[in-house]
C-alpha positions as CSV (number, residue, x, y, z in Angstrom):
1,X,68.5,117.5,99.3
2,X,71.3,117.8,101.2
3,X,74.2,119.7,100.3
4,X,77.8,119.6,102.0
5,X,78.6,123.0,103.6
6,X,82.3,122.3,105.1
7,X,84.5,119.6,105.5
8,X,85.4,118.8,109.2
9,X,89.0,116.9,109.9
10,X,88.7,113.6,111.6
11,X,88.5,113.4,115.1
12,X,85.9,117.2,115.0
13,X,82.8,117.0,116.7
14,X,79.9,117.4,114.3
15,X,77.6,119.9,114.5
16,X,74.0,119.7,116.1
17,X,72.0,117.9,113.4
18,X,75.1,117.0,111.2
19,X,75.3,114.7,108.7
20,X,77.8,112.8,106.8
21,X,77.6,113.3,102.9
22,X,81.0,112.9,101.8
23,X,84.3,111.6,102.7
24,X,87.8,112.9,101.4
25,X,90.2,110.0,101.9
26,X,94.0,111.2,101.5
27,X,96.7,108.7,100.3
28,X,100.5,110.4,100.7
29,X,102.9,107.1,98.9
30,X,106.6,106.8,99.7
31,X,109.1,105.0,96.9
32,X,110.2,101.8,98.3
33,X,113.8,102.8,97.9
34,X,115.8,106.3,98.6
35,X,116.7,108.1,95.4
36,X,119.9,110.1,96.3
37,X,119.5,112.3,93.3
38,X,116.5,113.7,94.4
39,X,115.5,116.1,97.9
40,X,112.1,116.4,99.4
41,X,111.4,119.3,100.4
42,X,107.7,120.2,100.3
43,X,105.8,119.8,103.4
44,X,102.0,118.1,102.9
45,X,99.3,119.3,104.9
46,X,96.0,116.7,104.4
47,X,93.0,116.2,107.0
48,X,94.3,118.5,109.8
49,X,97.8,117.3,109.8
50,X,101.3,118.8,108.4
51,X,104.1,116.5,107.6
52,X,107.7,117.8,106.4
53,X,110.1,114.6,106.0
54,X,113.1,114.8,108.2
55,X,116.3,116.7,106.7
56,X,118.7,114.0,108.5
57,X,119.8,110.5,107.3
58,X,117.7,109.2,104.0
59,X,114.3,110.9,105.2
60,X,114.4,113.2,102.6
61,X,115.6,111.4,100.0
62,X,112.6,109.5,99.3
63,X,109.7,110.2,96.2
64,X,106.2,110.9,97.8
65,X,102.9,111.8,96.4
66,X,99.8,112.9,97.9
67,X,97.0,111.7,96.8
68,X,92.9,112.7,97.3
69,X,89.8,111.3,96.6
70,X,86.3,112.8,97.6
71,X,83.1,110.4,97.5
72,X,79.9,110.7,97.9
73,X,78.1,108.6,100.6
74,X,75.2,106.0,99.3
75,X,71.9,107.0,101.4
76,X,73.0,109.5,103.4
77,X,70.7,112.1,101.4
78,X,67.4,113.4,102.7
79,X,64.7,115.8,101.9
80,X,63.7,118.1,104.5
């Protein structure tokens, strides 16, 4: 069976003979609204890309959460 050996961020060329197993599908969620007793600060880094909300204006101001999910690909297993 085939097993995954590393996770490759989208837009990554696979390897000779690559196959897709899994997927890891990342969800970052922003309150609707700013809540001006609460500063973001964290910066989320996800699938090859780094996001810091802006320190001006209400940017930081708003509730996130990231979210991740990993599944497994339907018939994309083989033996050798």
């Amino acid at each position: 069976n085939a097993t995954v050996e590393y996770y490759v961020v989208p837009g990554t060329a696979l390897p000779a003979g690559g196959r897709i197993v899994d997927v890891r599908v990342y969800l970052r969620v922003r309150s609707e609204e700013p809540d001006f007793t609460f500063e973001d600060t964290r910066s989320y880094s996800y699938a090859g890309v780094n996001y810091t909300p802006g320190s001006t204006g209400d940017a930081n101001r708003y509730r996130r959460l990231l979210v991740s999910k990993t599944i497994q690909l339907r018939n994309t297993r083989y033996d050798e």
